[in-house]
C-alpha positions in Angstrom: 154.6 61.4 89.1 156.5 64.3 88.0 155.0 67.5 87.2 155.2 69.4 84.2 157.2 73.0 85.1 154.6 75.5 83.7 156.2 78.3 81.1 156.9 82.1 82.4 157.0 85.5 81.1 160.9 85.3 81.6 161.5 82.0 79.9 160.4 83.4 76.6 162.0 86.2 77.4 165.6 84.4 77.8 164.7 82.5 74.3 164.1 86.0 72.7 167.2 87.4 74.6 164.8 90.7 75.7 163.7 91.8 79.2 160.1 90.4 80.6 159.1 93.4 80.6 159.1 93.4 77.0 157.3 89.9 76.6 154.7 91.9 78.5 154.0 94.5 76.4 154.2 92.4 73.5 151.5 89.6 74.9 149.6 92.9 76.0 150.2 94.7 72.5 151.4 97.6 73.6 151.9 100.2 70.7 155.8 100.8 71.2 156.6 96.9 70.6 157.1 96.4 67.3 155.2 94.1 65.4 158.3 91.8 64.2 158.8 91.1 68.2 155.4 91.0 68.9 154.8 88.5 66.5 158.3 86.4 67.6 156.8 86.6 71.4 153.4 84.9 70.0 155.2 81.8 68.8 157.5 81.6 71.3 154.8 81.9 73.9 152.6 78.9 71.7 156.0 77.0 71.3 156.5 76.9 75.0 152.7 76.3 75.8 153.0 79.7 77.5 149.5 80.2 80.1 149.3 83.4 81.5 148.4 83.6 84.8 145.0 86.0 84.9 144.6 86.1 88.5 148.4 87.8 88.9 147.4 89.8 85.9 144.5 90.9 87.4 146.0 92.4 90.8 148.4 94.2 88.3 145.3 95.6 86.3 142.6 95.7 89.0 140.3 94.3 86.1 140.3 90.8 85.2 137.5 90.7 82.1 136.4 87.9 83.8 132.4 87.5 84.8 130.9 85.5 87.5 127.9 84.1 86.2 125.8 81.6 89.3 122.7 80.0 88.1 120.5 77.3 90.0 120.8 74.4 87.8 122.0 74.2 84.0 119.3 71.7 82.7 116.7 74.5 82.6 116.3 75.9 79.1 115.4 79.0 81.0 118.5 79.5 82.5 121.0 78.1 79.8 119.1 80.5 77.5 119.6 83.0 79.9 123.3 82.4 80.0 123.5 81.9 76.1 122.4 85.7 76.0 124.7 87.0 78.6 128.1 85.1 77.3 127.1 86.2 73.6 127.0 90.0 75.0 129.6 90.3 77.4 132.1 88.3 74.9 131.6 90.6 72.3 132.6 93.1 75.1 136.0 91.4 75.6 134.6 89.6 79.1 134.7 85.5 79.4 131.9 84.6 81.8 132.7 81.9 84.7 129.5 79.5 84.9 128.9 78.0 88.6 126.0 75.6 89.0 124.5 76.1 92.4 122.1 72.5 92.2 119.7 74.8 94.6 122.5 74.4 97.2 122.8 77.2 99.5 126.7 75.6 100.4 127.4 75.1 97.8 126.3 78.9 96.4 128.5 80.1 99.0 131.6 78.8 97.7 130.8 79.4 94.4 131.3 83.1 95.3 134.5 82.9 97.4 135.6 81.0 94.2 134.8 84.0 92.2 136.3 86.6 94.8 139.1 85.1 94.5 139.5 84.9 90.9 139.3 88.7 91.2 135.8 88.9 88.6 134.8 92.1 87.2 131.2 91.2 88.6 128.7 88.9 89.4 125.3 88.0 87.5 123.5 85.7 89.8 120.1 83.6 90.7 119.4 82.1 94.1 119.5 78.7 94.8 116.1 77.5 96.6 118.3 76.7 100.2 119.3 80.4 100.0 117.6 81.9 102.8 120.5 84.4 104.0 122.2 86.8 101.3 125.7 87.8 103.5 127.9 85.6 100.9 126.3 87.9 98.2 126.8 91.2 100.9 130.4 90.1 100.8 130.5 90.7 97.0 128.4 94.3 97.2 131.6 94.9 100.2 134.2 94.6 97.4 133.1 96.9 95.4 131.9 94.2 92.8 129.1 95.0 90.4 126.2 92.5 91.3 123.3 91.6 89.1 120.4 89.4 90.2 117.9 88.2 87.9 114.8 85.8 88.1 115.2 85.3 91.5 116.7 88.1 93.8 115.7 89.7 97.0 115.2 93.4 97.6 116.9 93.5 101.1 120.2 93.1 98.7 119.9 96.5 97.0 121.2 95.5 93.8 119.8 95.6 89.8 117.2 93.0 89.1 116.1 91.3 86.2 112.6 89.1 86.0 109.1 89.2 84.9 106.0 90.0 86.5 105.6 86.7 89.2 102.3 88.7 90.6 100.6 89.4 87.3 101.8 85.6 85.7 99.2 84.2 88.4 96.8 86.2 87.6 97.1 85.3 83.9 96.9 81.7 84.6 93.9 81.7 87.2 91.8 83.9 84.4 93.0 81.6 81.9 91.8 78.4 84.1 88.5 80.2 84.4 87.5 81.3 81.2 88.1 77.3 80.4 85.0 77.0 83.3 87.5 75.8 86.2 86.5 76.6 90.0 88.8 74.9 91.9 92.1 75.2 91.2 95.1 73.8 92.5 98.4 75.3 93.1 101.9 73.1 93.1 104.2 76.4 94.5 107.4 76.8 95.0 108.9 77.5 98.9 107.4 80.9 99.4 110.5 81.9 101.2 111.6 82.8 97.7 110.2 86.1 96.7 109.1 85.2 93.2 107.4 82.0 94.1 106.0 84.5 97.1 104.6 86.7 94.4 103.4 83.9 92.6 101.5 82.5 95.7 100.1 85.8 96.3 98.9 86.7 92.4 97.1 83.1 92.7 95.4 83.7 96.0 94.5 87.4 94.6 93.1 86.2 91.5 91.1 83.3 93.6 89.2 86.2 95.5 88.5 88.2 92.2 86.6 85.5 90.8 85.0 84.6 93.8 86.5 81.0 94.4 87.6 78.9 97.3 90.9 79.7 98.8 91.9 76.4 100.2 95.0 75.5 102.0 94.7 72.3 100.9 94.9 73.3 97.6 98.3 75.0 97.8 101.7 72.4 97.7 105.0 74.5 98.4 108.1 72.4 96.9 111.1 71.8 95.2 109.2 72.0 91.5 111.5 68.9 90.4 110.0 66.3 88.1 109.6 63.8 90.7 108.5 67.0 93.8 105.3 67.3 90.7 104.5 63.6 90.9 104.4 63.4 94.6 102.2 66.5 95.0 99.7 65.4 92.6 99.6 62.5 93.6 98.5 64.2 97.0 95.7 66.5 95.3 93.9 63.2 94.0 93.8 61.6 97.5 91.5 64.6 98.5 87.8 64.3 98.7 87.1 66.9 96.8 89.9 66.8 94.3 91.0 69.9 92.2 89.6 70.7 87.8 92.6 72.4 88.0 96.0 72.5 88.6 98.6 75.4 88.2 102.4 74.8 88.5 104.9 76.8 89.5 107.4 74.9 87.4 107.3 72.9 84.2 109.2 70.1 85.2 106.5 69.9 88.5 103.9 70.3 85.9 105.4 67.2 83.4 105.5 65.0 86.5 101.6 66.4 87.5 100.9 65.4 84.0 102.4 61.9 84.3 100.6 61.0 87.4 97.2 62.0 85.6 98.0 59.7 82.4 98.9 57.1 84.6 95.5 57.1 86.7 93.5 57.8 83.3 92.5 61.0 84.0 91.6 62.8 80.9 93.6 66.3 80.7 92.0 69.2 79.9 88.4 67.5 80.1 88.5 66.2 84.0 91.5 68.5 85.3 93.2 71.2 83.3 97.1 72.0 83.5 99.4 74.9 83.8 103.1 74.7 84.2 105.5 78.1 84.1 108.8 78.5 82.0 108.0 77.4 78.7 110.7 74.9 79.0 111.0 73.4 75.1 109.3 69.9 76.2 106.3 71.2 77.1 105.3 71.7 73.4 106.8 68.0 72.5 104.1 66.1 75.1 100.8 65.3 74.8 98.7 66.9 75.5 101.0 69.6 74.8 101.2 71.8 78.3 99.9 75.6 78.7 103.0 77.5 80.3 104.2 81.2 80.9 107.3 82.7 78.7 109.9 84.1 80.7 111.5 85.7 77.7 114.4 84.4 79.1 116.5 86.1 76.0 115.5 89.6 76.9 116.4 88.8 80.9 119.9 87.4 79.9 120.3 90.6 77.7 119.2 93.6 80.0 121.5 91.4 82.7 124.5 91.5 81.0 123.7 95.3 79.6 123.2 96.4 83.4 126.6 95.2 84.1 128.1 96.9 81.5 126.5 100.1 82.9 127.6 99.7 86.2 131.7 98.8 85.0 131.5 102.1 82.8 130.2 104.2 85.9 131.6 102.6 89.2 131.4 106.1 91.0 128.1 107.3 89.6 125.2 107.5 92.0 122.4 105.7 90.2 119.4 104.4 91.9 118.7 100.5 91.2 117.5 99.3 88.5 114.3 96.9 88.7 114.0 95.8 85.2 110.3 93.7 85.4 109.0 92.2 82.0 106.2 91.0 81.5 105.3 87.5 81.4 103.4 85.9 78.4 100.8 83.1 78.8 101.4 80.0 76.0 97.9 78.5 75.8 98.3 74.4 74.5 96.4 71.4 74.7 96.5 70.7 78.6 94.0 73.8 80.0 92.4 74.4 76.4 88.9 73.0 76.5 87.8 74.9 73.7 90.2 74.5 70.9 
């Protein structure tokens, strides 16, 4: 099968009958082309289905307006409304933002970001995938002299700006929440504690045990994926103890829909016998019933101060500014699932 020959700078150039160099400036509107030919190179160029190439454009520029933009996995609505917010800023700033879906693959992570190298971005706005347990893919884009932003989950051995909320203080608001509601044993479906904020998270919730004076019980504390089905399985394994848990907090809403199912399905009555908790304030979480008690990331105001500390860092490559750690904090949704007292 043939292949269609792509168009060039020089084949408008010869329909014209003026140098490249001109169709250059033209396509780049430089002020000493006149409109007339300006305008004559536009049509030209849309007659001949003219692409330019950006990569060669930007090894002639060193700038690309191009954004790297990795996220974990794009069902979330906390990360596509963190990405919503970042394209809606840095496209009013002239920059198109490349989307990579990492699907919590560490591999998969990694050659999202030679990808990106070599596309030459302007930066890179990143969260780690779940597998990601050694950051020298995201060292190689620090080595290049490539503006990198982490937010939601990051690691302070990278030395970069960070975005997120308060992991350490969102426990706490959930464990006081549970026991107000008269809970003593609560349950904790975590995330792999290998990632910092699901570290913090696991930390504020064993904190917040001792300050009430409650059980800390290994038992009692499920590190996993936090998928749908990973929420099923580990609550299924919290009501197969003896002493089973009144309370269960998620690190994760989709964990805590699955958690939720698995109590429906063995007629449990939520909040009455064993109250619920979930983290992300994804939009379902209002839609079941009972409606479930999550955390608000503000997931707007993370995609925002993202794409703004990029910006900062473009304008001032050579300026000496210490890292930003932008940390927000987290609000706590009471519903139906944990509120005994309505």
């Amino acid at each position: 099968m043939a292949t269609t020959k792509k168009s060039t700078i020089k084949d408008i150039a010869n329909v014209l009958g003026i140098t490249p160099s001109a169709v250059s400036k033209a396509l780049n509107n430089h002020p000493r082309i006149s409109v007339k030919t300006k305008e004559d190179v536009i049509q030209v160029a849309k007659n001949l289905n003219y692409q330019p190439n950006h990569l060669a454009s930007a090894l002639r520029k060193g700038k690309s307006n191009l954004v790297g933009l990795i996220i974990p996995k794009a069902n979330s609505h906390f990360f596509s409304s963190v990405l919503q917010s970042i394209e809606e800023i840095l496209n009013d700033k002239g920059y198109s933002v490349i989307i990579s879906q990492s699907n919590e693959s560490y591999k998969k992570e990694c050659e999202s970001i030679d990808v990106l190298l070599f596309t030459q971005v302007d930066g890179v706005i990143a969260s780690l995938a779940n597998e990601t347990l050694n950051f020298s893919h995201y060292e190689k884009i620090k080595a290049n002299g490539i503006p990198l932003i982490l937010f939601d989950r990051g690691e302070n051995d990278l030395e970069v700006d960070y975005v997120g909320i308060n992991d350490y203080q969102s426990s706490h608001l959930i464990v006081n929440h549970l026991v107000e509601q008269g809970c003593k044993r609560i349950a904790h479906i975590a995330g792999y504690r290998h990632t910092r904020i699901y570290k913090n998270r696991i930390i504020g919730y064993v904190d917040a045990l001792k300050k009430h004076d409650l059980p800390i019980e290994n038992d009692l504390i499920l590190e996993g994926s936090l998928s749908l089905e990973d929420g099923r399985k580990k609550m299924e394994a919290l009501l197969k103890l003896p002493n089973r848990p009144d309370a269960v907090y998620a690190a994760g809403d989709f964990a805590a829909l699955g958690a939720l199912q698995v109590l429906k399905e063995n007629q449990i009555k939520v909040p009455d016998e064993i109250s619920l908790v979930g983290f992300g304030n994804e939009p379902f979480t209002s839609f079941v019933s009972p409606s479930i008690t999550t955390i608000n990331q503000h997931s707007e105001e993370i995609g925002r101060l993202a794409a703004e500390a990029f910006l900062y860092r473009i304008k001032n490559p050579k300026k000496k500014v210490s890292l930003n750690k932008m940390i927000l904090n987290a609000e706590l949704v009471v519903r139906e699932s944990s509120n005994k007292n309505p």
